[in-house]
Structures are given as structure tokens and as C-alpha cells.
C-alpha positions in Angstrom: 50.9 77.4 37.0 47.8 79.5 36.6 47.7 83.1 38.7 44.6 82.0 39.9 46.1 78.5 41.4 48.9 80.7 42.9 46.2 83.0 45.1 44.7 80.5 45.8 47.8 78.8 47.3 48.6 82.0 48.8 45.6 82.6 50.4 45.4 79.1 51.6 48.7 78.9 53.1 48.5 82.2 54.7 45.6 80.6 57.0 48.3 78.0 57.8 50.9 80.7 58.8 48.5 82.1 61.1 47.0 79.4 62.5 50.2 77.6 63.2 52.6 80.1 63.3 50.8 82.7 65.4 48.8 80.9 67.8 50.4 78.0 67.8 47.5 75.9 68.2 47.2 71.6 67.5 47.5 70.7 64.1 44.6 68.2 64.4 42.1 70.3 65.7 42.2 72.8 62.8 40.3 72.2 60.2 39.8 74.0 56.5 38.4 72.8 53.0 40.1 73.5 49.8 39.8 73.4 46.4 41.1 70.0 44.9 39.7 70.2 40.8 43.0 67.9 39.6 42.3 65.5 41.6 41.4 62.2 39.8 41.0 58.4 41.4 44.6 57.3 39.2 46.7 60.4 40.2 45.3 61.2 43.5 44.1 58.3 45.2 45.1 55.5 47.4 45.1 52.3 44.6 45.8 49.5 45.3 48.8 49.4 42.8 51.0 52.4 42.6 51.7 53.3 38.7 55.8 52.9 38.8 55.9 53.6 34.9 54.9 56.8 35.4 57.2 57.7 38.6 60.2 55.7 38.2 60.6 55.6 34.4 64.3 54.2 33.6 64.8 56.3 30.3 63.6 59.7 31.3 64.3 62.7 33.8 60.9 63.6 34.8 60.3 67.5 36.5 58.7 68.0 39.1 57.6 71.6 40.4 56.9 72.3 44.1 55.7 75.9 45.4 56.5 76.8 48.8 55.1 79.8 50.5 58.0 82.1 51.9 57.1 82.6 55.1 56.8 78.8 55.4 60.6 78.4 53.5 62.2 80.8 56.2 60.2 78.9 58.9 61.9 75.5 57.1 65.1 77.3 57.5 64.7 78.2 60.3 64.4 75.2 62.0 67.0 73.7 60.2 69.7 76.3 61.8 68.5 75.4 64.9 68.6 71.8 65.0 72.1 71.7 62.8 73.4 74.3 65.4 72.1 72.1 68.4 73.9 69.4 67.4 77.0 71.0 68.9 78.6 70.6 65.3 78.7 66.5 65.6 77.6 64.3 62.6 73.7 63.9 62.5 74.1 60.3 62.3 72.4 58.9 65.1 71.1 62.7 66.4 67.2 62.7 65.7 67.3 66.6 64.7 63.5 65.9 63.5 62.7 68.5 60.9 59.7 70.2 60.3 57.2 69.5 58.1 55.1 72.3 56.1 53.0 72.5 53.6 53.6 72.6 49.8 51.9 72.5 46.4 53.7 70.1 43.7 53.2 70.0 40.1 53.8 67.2 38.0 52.9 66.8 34.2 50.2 69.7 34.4 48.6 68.6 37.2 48.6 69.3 40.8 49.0 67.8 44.6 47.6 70.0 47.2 49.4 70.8 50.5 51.3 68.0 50.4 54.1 67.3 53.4 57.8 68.3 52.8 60.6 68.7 55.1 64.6 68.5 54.9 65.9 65.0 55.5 69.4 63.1 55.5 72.4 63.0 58.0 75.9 64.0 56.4 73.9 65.3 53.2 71.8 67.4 54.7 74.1 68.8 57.4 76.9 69.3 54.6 75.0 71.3 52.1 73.5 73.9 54.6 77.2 74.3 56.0 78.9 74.6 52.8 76.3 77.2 52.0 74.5 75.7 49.1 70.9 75.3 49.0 70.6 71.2 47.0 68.7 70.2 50.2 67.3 66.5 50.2 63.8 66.4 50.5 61.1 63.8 52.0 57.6 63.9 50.4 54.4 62.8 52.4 51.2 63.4 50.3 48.5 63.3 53.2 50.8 64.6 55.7 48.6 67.3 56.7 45.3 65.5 55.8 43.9 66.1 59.2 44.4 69.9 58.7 42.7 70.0 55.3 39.9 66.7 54.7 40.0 67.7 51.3 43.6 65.6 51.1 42.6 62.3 52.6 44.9 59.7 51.7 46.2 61.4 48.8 48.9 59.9 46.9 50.9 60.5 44.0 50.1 57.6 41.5 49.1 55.3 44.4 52.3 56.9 46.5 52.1 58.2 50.0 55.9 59.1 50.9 59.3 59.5 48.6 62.6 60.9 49.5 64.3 63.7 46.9 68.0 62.7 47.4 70.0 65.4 46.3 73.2 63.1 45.5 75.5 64.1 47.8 79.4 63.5 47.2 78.8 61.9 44.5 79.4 64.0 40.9 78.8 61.4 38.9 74.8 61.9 39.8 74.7 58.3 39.1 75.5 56.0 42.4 72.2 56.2 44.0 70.3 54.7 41.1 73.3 52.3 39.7 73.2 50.9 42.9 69.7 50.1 43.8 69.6 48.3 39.9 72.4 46.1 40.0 71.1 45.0 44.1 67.8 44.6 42.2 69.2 42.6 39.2 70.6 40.3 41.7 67.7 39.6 43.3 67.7 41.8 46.5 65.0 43.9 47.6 65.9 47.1 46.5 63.6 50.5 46.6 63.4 51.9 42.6 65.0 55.2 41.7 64.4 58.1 39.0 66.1 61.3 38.1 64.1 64.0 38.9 64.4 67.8 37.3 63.4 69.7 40.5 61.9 73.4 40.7 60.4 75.2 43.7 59.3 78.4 44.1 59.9 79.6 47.9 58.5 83.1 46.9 61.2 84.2 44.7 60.0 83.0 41.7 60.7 79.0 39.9 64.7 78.3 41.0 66.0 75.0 39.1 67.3 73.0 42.6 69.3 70.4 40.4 68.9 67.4 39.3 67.6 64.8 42.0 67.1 60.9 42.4 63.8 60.0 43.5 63.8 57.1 45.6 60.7 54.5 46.9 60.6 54.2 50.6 60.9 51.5 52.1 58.2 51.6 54.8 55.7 52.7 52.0 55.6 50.9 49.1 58.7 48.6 48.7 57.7 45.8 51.1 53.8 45.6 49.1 55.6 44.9 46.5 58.3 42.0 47.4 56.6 40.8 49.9 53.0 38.8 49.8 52.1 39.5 53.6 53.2 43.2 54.6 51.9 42.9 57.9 55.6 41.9 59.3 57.8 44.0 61.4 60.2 46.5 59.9 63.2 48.0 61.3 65.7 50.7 60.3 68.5 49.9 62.7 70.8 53.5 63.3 73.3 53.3 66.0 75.6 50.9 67.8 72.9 48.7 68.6 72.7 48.4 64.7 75.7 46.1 64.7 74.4 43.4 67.2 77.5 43.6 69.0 77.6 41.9 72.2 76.0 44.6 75.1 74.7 47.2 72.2 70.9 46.4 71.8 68.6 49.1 72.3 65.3 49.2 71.5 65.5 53.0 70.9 68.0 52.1 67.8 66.1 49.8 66.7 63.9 52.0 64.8 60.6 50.4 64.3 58.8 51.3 61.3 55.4 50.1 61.6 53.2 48.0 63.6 54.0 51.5 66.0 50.9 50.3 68.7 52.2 47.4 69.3 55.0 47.9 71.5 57.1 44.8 70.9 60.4 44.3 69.9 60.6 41.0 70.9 61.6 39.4 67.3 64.9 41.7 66.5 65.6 41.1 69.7 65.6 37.2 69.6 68.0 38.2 66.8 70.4 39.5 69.1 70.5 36.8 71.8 70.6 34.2 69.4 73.5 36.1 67.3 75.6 36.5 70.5 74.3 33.1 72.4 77.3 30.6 74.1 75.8 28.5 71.9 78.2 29.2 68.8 81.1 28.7 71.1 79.4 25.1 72.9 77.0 23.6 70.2 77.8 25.4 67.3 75.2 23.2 64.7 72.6 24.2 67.3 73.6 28.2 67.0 73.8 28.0 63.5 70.3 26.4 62.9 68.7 28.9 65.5 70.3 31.7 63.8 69.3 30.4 60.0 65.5 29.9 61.6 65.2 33.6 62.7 67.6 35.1 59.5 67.8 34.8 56.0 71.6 34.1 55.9 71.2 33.6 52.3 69.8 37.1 51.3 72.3 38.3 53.6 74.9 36.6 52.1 73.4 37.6 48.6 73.8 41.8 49.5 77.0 41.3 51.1 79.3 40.1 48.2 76.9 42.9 45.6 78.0 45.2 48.5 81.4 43.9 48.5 82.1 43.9 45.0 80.7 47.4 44.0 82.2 48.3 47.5 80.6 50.8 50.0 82.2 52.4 53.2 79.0 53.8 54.4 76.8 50.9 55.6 77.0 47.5 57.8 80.4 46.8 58.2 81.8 50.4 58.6 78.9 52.1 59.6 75.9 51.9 62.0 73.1 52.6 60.0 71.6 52.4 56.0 69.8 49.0 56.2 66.5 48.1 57.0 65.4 44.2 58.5 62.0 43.0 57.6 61.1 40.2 59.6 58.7 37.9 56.5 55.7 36.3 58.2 55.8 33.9 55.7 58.6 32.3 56.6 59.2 34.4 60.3 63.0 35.1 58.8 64.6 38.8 59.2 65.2 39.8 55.5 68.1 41.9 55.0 67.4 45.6 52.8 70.3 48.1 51.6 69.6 51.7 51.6 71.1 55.3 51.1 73.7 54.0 48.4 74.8 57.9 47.3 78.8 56.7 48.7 78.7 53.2 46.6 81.0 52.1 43.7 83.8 53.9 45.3 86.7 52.9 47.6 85.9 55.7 49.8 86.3 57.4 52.8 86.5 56.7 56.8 89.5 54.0 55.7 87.7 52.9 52.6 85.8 50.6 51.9 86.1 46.6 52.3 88.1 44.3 51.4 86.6 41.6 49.1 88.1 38.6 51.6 86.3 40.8 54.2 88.9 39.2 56.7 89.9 42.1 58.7 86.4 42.4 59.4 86.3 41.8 63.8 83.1 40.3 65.6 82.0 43.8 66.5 80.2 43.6 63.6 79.1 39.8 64.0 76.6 39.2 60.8 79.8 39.5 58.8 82.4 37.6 61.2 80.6 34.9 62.6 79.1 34.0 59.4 81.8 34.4 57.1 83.6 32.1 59.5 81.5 29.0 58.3 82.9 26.9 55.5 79.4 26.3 54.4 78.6 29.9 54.5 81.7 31.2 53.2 81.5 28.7 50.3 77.9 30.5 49.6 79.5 33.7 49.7 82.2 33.1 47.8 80.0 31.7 45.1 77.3 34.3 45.1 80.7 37.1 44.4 81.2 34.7 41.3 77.3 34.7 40.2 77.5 39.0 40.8 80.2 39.2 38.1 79.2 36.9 35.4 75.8 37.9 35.5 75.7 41.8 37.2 78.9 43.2 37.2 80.9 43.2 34.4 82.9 45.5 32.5 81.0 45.9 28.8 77.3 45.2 30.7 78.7 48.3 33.3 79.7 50.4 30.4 76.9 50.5 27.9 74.7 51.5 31.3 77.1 54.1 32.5 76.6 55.9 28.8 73.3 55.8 28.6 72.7 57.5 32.1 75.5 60.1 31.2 73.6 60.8 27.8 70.5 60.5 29.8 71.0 63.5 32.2 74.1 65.6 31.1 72.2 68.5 30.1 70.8 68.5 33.6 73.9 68.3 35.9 75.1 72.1 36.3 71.9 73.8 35.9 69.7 76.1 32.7 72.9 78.1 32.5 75.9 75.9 32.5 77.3 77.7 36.0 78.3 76.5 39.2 75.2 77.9 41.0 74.3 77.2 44.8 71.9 74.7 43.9 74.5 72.0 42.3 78.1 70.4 44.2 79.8 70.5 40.5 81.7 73.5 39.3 81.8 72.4 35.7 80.7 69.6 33.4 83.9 68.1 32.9 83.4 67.0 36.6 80.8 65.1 35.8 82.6 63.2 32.9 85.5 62.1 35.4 83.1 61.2 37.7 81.6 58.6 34.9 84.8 57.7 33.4 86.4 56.7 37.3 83.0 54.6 37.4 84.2 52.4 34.1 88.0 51.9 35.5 86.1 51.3 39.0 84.4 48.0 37.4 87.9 47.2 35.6 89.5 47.3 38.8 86.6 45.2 40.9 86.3 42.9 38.6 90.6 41.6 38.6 90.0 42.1 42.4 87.2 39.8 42.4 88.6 37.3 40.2 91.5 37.1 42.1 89.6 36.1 45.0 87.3 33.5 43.8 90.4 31.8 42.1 92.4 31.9 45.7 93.0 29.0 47.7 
């Protein structure tokens, strides 16, 4: 970066401090211009097709360079104490601890995005690594965040992209899950956000620091339902909390988590959902429960993601957990579609009791999308033939294999960090962590896949 970019940063963000900071006045009644010389229509503005080539390449670790002011970094910090410290020590999952955005520069390929939006995110990851004392914080990106604070910034985007998420692969040394994931749900068919690994740099006033090696991931509420879906005008939940298991008594509109269509105040779909999930119907005329519930669900998607989900097993979603799934509700076809996210804890057994069992038959109907529609024999049969159509054509051992090398040549030399030491910015104390990590994911497929074939050959 050029020293003249870097005063002018400087000088640019010290308005911010003082405005915000100091007299702590409404973001959207300050205004300032800036100088924006990268910006270009293709790198900068809103297309209509966002250039996923570029940002979520499949056989390359991009870089990506963000400066932060330090003032603002403290101020992040900050914050972040706070809100982890008001939490009374409990699990953010399902706590709103709402961090703060601020403005950043980021760098990409030799050009630049001005004041774009960045603040912590996660639950358990983000929590976890500012207790532990290491500073691999997950990040969310928002590229006209602060658009009403500098005009200069409308609807910026990077390569047609308004919003990503830094994951910072938490618990997972392999570096891998994240992105495995996502590509084999994908592969099958699912909707599934797209991934990248991301070199990442910021410079909070104490020079360029390498943060680790990242996965970028699409959000959902952005970009990935333009591009499965024809009509995007649908509504889109991210259900977190009890009410995300459609238990009997647990709906609540305030777990629901709306995503979009945020004026209109109706909830009146996901919540048809509910009653029809937990009618007297299924118990007194089940054929008419079932129908209503396949007119308002995609039981097949559904069905689809929960023997992928099964079979590379997760703990930490539907099932085991209340949150990391979105519901889209298709206007095409006025069906909830079903969409997996955060998969950082896949392709492992586990923790919290592990994960699932393949039979999925201890499973109770406190979570009922599993229970009551595992316990069709129509539905089952679809299940157990979708778990059969996952290994031949997904998850095998040789196909698993030649993609687990290729990722660990891909990104090896990024893992620890420039100097090949446990720093604060990586959860790895040496490479050959890494390597077990990878080798635990080839016996991992061995294993799932005698599991697996044990199942569909049952009785």
C-alpha cells in the first residue's frame, strides 16, 4: 500500500473517531466525501452477476489485506470484552451479543475497497478464541455498510458482493471441514454457500500481522439464494433457539430470525410450518398431515441434507443443536427449502455426545422434521436410498482421498503462519497437527462408508 493511501486512510478515519467516538452523534446524519480512484464498474459495483471465479477460486488461496485504524481495533475490542463478559460466561449461542461494526480499508490483488464494514462474528468461535487469548477472530464483511456516512461507497461490492463471513476454522486443524463440506452438500445437489481459502493480513496500527489462513464463505442472505433460486423475493429464515426445532410449544417469532422482507412484519408462512408439523392431524388422518406437510415443505431436499449430514456426520446442527440452518420459503413452488450452514464441526463424530447415528433412531420428536418423517415408510425408503446415492456418487473413499490431498498440498505452507511457529493468530502448535488432522479425515470416510453400508444392507 502506498504512504499516500495510508494518510489518506488515516486522515479519513480519524474524522470517523471523532465524529462517532467523541460526540457520539447518528451515523446517518454525518456525511463526508472520499477519494475512491480504484473503483471500477467490475470490482466495485453492484452487477448483476457477482464474478465467483475470482472470489471463490477452488485451486488457489487468495490474500486479502485489510487496514484497520487502532483507535478503531481497541474500540472493536473493546466492545467485544464487554459483550463476551455480559454474557455471564454462558455460550453465545442464542445471546445476540451484536458486535460493532467499523470501518476498514481492504486490499485485494492491488486494488482497493474503501471503508468497508467489518466486525467480529460467530458464537463458540468467536467466544473461544478471545478466551483462550488468541487473536484468529472470525470476521463479517459488509462493503456499503457505512455508505450513508461516506456517498462516495454506494452500493459497493466486491466483484458484485455486498456481505461475506471470514471463518477463522475453529476446532477444526485440519483447516479443511468448512469447505469439504459445503462441496460434497453442493455435489449432491443441495443449496450450499461456496467457500475459498483466504491468506488474511490486517494492519490494526502495528504494522501488516498474517491472521492465518481463513475460509471465505457466500452468505446466504446475499448472494446464495440469486443464484439457486429464479424468484429471490421469498422469505428467509435463520432459525437459532428452541423454537428452531418446531417442538411442540417452542415457536417464537423472535427465533425465527427473519432475513429479509424485514417491513413486512409477517411470519405467517414458518409459522403454518409449525402448526401443520405439530397438528392432531398426524395422529387422526395421517395421509391428510402428510400432504399438508409435503405442500408447505420440501421433504425431499430435506431428506436429501439429512442422510449427506448423516453420513459425513455433524453434532452441531438440527438434530443436536438449535441453530446452523437456514429455510427459504420458494415462491415458485410456496415450499420451505431446507439450507446447511456453519459446517466448521462436520466430518467428525464429535462432541456434546457425538454425532448421529446413521439409523437416526434414537432421534425423539423433540426434534420432529427428523422423527415424524423418518417414521414414514415412504419417506424412510427415500432416505434410505438418498444415503445409498451419497456414497456411490459423493462419498467414497478414493474420490474423498485424491480431494483431501490436493487441499492439504493446496494450503500447507499457509497453516502455522510466515515463520513455522505457534503464533496467537493460528489454534495449531505445529504442522504435524495439521497432517493428523487430514489423515483422521481419510480413515473418517473408511469408517462412514462400512457404517453406511451396513445400514442400507439392514433389514
Amino acid at each position: 500500500m502506498s504512504s499516500i493511501k495510508q494518510i489518506l486512510f488515516r486522515f479519513q478515519t480519524l474524522f470517523f473517531v471523532l465524529v462517532v467516538f467523541a460526540t457520539s452523534c447518528d451515523l446517518n446524519e454525518v456525511k463526508t466525501e472520499i477519494e475512491t480512484p480504484d473503483w471500477s464498474i467490475l470490482t466495485h459495483g453492484n452487477v448483476e452477476n457477482p464474478d465467483y471465479s475470482i472470489v471463490f477460486p477452488d485451486n488457489m488461496v487468495n490474500r486479502m489485506d485489510i487496514l484497520i485504524e487502532k483507535e478503531i481495533w481497541d474500540e472493536m475490542l473493546t466492545d467485544l470484552s464487554s459483550k463476551i463478559n455480559n454474557s455471564g460466561g454462558k455460550p453465545l449461542a442464542g445471546i445476540d451479543i451484536d458486535p460493532v461494526w467499523v470501518p476498514c480499508d481492504v486490499f485485494f490483488n492491488g486494488i482497493q475497497w474503501y471503508k468497508v464494514g467489518i466486525r467480529f462474528k460467530g458464537n463458540s468461535s468467536l467466544k473461544s478464541t478471545y478466551q483462550s487469548g488468541l487473536k484468529k477472530f472470525p470476521f463479517k464483511l459488509d462493503f456499503d455498510q457505512f455508505e450513508d456516512v461516506y456517498p462516495d461507497i454506494s452500493n459497493q461490492r466486491f466483484y458484485g458482493f455486498k456481505q461475506l463471513s471470514l471463518k477463522n476454522n475453529f476446532e477444526d486443524r485440519s483447516l479443511i471441514r468448512e469447505k469439504i463440506a459445503s462441496e460434497l452438500f453442493d455435489d449432491f445437489g443441495l443449496v450450499s454457500a461456496k467457500t475459498a481459502f483466504y491468506r488474511l493480513y490486517i494492519d490494526y496500527g502495528e504494522g501488516s500481522v498474517y491472521f492465518g489462513l481463513y475460509t471465505m464463505v457466500e452468505e446466504v442472505d446475499d448472494t446464495v439464494i440469486d443464484y439457486y433460486f429464479d424468484d429471490n423475493r421469498g422469505n428467509l429464515y435463520k432459525p437459532d433457539g428452541q423454537a428452531a426445532s418446531f417442538a411442540s410449544g417452542t415457536f417464537n417469532t423472535n427465533e425465527m430470525d427473519k432475513k429479509n422482507n424485514l417491513t413486512v412484519n409477517d411470519y405467517s408462512d414458518v409459522r403454518k410450518l409449525y402448526n401443520i408439523i405439530n397438528s392432531a392431524e398426524r395422529v387422526s388422518d395421517y395421509n391428510t398431515w402428510k400432504n399438508n406437510l409435503a405442500l408447505v415443505f420440501d421433504v425431499d431436499v430435506f431428506l436429501k441434507w439429512l442422510s449427506a449430514n448423516s453420513i459425513i456426520q455433524n453434532w452441531d446442527t438440527y438434530g443436536k443443536m438449535w441453530h446452523n440452518y437456514y429455510l427459504y420459503n420458494d415462491p415458485e413452488n410456496g415450499k420451505f427449502i431446507w439450507i446447511p450452514w456453519d459446517n466448521n464441526e462436520s466430518l467428525q463424530e464429535g462432541k456434546q455426545g457425538g454425532a448421529l447415528s446413521i439409523e437416526l433412531d434414537e432421534v425423539t420428536g423433540q426434534w420432529p422434521l427428523i422423527r415424524y418423517i423418518l417414521d414414514d415408510e415412504e419417506w424412510f425408503g427415500v432416505y434410505k436410498s438418498y444415503c445409498s446415492e451419497f456414497l456411490s456418487d459423493v462419498f467414497y473413499p478414493s474420490g474423498m482421498h485424491d480431494i483431501y490431498d490436493e487441499y492439504q498440498s493446496l494450503i500447507e505452507e499457509f497453516v502455522i503462519g510466515e515463520n513455522g511457529e505457534q503464533s496467537e493468530y493460528t489454534f495449531l502448535r505445529n504442522d504435524s497437527e495439521f497432517l493428523q488432522a487430514v489423515n483422521q479425515l481419510k480413515k473418517h470416510v473408511y469408517e462412514r462408508n462400512d457404517a453406511v453400508n451396513e445400514f442400507i444392507g439392514s433389514e
